[in-house]
C-alpha positions, 0 to 999 in steps of 0.5 A: 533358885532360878529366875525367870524373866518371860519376854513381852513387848513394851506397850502404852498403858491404858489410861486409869492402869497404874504400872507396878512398882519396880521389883526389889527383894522387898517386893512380892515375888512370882514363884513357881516350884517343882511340880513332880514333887508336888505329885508325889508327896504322901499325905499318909501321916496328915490325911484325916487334918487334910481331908477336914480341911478340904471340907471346910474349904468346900464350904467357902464360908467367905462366898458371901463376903467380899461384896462392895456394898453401898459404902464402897458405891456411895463413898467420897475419899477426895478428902484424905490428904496426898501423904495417906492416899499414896501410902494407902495406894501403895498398900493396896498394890503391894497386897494385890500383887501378893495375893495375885501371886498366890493365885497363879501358884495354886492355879498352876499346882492344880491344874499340874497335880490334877489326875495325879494327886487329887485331894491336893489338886482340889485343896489349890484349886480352892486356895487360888479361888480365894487368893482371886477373889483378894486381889480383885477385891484389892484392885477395885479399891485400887479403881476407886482412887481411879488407878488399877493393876492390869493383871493379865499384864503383870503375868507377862511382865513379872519375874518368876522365881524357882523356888524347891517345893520345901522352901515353898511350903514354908514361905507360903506358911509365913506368909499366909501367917503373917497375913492373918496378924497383920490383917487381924491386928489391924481390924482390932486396932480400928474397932477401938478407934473408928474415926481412923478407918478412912475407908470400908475395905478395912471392915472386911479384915476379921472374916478375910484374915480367915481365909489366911488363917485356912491356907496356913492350916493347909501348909502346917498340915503339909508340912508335918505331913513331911518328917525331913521339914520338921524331924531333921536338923536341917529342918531346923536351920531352915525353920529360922532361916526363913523365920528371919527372912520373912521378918527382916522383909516385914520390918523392913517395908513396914518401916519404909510405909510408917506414913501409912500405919500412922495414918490408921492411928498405928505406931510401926514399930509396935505394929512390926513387933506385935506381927512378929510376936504373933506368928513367932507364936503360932509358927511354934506350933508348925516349925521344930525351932523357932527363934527368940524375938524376947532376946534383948538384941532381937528387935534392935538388929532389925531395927537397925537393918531398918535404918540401913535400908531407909538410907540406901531408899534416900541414897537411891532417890538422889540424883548421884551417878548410878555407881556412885549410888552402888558405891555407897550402898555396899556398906549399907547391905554389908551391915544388914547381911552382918546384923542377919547373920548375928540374929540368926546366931541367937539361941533358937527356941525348940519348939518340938520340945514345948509343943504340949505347952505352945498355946 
């Protein structure tokens, strides 16, 4: 892994643009991979899924969709209190700088594989479309509490990370899947109980999760389309490793913004436990092993990862020394690198076993 840091010269930003907030390992990341091997990977065993799907992206059932309608011209959101309107800022930002993420990374697999692998070049090329038209829909809604990302700005500014092309293919999977339940779990939850949905953006949850739902059909076509990601035993360390990674990090900032689920009327501890369930669930259909989220020490070691991290957020907002801040975190991380490690060891569930019976 590889990061890289692309220079720009400091500048004021303009008034209404809201500088990002500063990278951590729990903020979305910039990726970029390798393109050769994206050039020259055979679509032999999964074309006719492939094929399909490009079809149904062809047909951008969505085109119609994100389009600020009256409520979003005509609404007044002064009335939500500071604690709601910053969580509900910071959510909008860290899913606009995702989305933007995935933007660049298809664009730029596009225009790389173009002439050389064309069913993949169009199928990138559609997929960045949509992740454009999310994080555009994100930053208006950003605009309307009179604050938006310069994202041309952000490009210049982001670390980009080296990722190899499998890893790509199973993060992107995750994080498309993952996408889809929290989206949809959401929408569900404010269908029952409408006097939380304080603004309209979250009305448009059910046809946008679809789109995430396409792209991670994509990547499960992609990645079956590969023997050595799924009929291989390292293939299966893999599967959990980034399983893990991907809950641990969902876990970890949901609980750093239990404000704002609270606000939308949601408990963030079982909001993080259903997300995971659910794309446990669906990733048994993609992964050859997935990990056992019922085991009774599953949930309570990422809680306590959980925990850890809450104190070193409190330990870093004091105004202690920065090494004595270092200092104390040491045991902190130490614990939750300790408590991943045992979660991982938990027997997996093999999923290319139950793949008849996985629902």
């Amino acid at each position: 892994m590889v990061m890289v840091k692309t220079p720009v010269k400091p500048d004021q930003l303009k008034p209404g643009k809201k500088a990002p907030d500063k990278e951590t390992l729990l903020t979305p990341r910039f990726y970029i991979t390798d393109f050769e091997a994206a050039a020259n990977l055979s679509l032999t065993e999964q074309e006719t899924e492939l094929n399909a799907m490009l079809t149904e992206m062809r047909n951008d059932y969505n085109r119609h969709h994100f389009m600020r309608d009256e409520e979003f011209k005509t609404g007044n959101w002064d009335h939500l209190d500071e604690t709601t309107r910053e969580g509900f800022i910071e959510y909008l930002e860290r899913s606009c700088i995702s989305e933007f993420s995935g933007f660049l990374l298809f664009k730029e697999l596009s225009r790389k594989l173009k002439g050389r692998n064309p069913i993949l070049s169009e199928m990138f090329q559609l997929m960045a479309r949509d992740e454009a038209r999310h994080a555009g829909f994100l930053n208006k809604a950003m605009a309307d509490f009179n604050l938006s990302l310069d994202l041309g700005r952000v490009t210049k500014t982001r670390t980009y990370t080296f990722f190899p092309l499998e890893w790509v293919i199973y993060t992107v999977y995750l994080s498309e899947k993952i996408g889809y339940w929290r989206y949809i779990i959401i929408f569900h939850h404010l269908e029952k109980h409408p006097e939380k949905q304080f603004y309209p953006i979250f009305k448009k949850f059910e046809n946008w999760c679809q789109d995430e739902n396409r792209h991670g059909d994509i990547f499960t076509a992609l990645l079956r389309s590969q023997p050595k990601l799924w009929d291989t035993w390292k293939a299966r360390l893999w599967s959990r490793f980034f399983l893990l990674s991907v809950f641990a990090t969902h876990t970890l900032t949901v609980h750093e913004r239990a404000s704002f689920y609270e606000s939308l009327g949601l408990n963030a501890t079982e909001f993080d436990k259903e997300v995971i369930k659910k794309t446990n669930e669906t990733s048994a259909r993609t992964f050859p092993s997935v990990l056992d989220v019922d085991h009774p020490d599953f949930y309570p070691g990422l809680q306590r990862c959980s925990q850890r991290n809450l104190k070193m957020k409190e330990i870093g907002e004091t105004k202690a020394p920065k090494f004595w801040k270092t200092l104390r975190k040491i045991p902190l991380i130490a614990g939750i690198v300790v408590e991943l490690f045992r979660i991982y060891l938990i027997k997996p569930i093999d999923a290319e076993a139950l793949r008849g019976m996985v629902k």
